[in-house]
N, C-alpha and C positions, 0 to 999 in steps of 0.2 A: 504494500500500500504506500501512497506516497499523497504531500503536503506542496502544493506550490504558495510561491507569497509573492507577489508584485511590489516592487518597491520602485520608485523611480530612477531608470538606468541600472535598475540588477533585478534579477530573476531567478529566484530562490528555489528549488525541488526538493524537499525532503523523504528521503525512501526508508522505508521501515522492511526488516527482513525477520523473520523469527523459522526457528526449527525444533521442534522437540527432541529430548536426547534418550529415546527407547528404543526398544528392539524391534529389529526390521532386517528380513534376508538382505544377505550379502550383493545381491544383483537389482532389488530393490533399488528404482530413480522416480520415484513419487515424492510425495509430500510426504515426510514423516510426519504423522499426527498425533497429537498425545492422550493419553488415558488421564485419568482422575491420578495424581499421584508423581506425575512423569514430570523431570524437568526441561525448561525451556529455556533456548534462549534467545532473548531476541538482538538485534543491533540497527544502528540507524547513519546516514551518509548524508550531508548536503552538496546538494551539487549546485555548481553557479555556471554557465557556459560551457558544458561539457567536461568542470574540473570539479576534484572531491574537495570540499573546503577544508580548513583547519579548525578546527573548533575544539580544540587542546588549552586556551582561554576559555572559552564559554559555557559557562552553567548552564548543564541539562537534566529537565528533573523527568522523572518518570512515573506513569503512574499508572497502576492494575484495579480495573472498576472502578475508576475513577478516585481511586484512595494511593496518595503518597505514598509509592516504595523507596525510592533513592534518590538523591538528587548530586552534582559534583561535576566537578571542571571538567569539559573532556571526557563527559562517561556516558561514550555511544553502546555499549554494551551493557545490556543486566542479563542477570539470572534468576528464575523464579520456576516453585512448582506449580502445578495444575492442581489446583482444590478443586474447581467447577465439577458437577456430575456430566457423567457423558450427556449429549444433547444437546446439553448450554455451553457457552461461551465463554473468553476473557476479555475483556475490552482493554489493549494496551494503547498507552498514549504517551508520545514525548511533546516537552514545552524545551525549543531551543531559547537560550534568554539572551537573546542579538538586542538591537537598539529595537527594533520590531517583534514580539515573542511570535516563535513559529511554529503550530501543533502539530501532529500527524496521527496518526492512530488506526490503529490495526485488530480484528477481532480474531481470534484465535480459538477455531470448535475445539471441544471434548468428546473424542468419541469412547466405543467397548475396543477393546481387543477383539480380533478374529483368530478363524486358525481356518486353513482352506485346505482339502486333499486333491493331491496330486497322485493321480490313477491313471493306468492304461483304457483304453476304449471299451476295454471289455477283459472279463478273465477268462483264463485255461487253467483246463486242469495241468497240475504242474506248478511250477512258484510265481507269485504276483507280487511286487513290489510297490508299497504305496509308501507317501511321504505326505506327515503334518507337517503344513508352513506356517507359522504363526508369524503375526504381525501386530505389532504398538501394545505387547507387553512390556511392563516399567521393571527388567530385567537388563541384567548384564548379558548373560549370553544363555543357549539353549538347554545347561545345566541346571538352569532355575525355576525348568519347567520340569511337570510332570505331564505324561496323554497316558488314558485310559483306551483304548480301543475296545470295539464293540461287531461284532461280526451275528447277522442273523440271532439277536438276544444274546449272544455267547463272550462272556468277556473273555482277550486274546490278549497273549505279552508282545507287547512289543515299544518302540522308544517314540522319537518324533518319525520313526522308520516302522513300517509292517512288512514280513514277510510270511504273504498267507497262501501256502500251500493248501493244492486242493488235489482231492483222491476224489474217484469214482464211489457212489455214485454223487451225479450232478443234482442239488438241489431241486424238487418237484417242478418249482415256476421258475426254474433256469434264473433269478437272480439273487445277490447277497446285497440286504442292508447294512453298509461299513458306516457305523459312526467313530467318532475320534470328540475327546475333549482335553484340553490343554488348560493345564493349572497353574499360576503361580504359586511355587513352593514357599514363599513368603508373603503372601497375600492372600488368603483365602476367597477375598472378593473377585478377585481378577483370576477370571478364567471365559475360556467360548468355546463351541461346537459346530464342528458341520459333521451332516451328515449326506449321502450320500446311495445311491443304487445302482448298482455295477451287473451288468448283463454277464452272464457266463456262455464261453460257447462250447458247443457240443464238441 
């Protein structure tokens, strides 16, 4: 999001950029989005004619729902976490304090965690390999999760990886309901599901 201000003979843009800092696969070039919990962070640039300004002198305050978090010389950067419930929002706002004060303001959703499976077309009998991907858990890495798999009611071991061997005979209506739930091992609230119907071939 960005701020312009007109001023006579200068032309002011302020760009507002923010990123949450949770877990997201490696190949992952979306928006990292945050959970209830995740930290963010945001930063801000003036531009005047195609140049970044200096603003290393100038007090900039900032402020999350409209209530003062920080303010200091030179401080295009904060850090803060995501209290909002998924659904709602943060409303981030910087006040540059030039001879002209210059706002910008940026809204930043809260969403759930997901987790998505990653399945071939169809299974055979023989081994199937499926893979939980989760995404915008408030995790360091894939250790701090736990998945429950779920095969036709039957709960199966397996990690963010399934390896589900199938023997004859094939299931009556030739398909398997695979569900998958992924938990934070330190959060008991943060957890999601998909589930899934994988056709078997004869």
């Amino acid at each position: 999001m960005f701020k312009s201000l007109k001023i006579p003979n200068i032309f002011f843009v302020v760009i507002l950029t923010w990123q949450a800092q949770n877990f997201v696969p490696a190949d992952y070039l979306g928006k990292i989005l945050p959970t209830t919990g995740a930290p963010i962070k945001v930063g801000l640039e003036m531009v005047n004619e195609n140049k970044i300004q200096n603003l290393a002198q100038t007090n900039i305050r900032w402020y999350i729902d409209e209530k003062l978090l920080t303010q200091g010389l030179g401080l295009k950067q904060i850090f803060f976490r995501a209290t909002q419930a998924p659904t709602y929002s943060h409303l981030v706002r910087s006040v540059i304090q030039t001879e002209n004060e210059i706002d910008a303001t940026t809204e930043i959703p809260i969403v759930n965690p997901k987790v998505i499976i990653k399945a071939p077309n169809f299974a055979a009998v023989g081994k199937n390999l499926l893979q939980a991907i989760p995404y915008f858990f408030n995790i360091n890495n894939l250790n701090d999760l736990v998945f429950n798999w779920n095969v036709n009611n039957q709960t199966v071991q397996g990690n963010n990886f399934l390896q589900l061997e199938l023997t004859p005979p094939i299931p009556t209506n030739n398909n398997l309901d695979i569900k998958v739930m992924a938990k934070n091992l330190n959060n008991d609230l943060e957890f999601s599901s998909k589930e899934i119907n994988l056709s078997v071939q004869q």
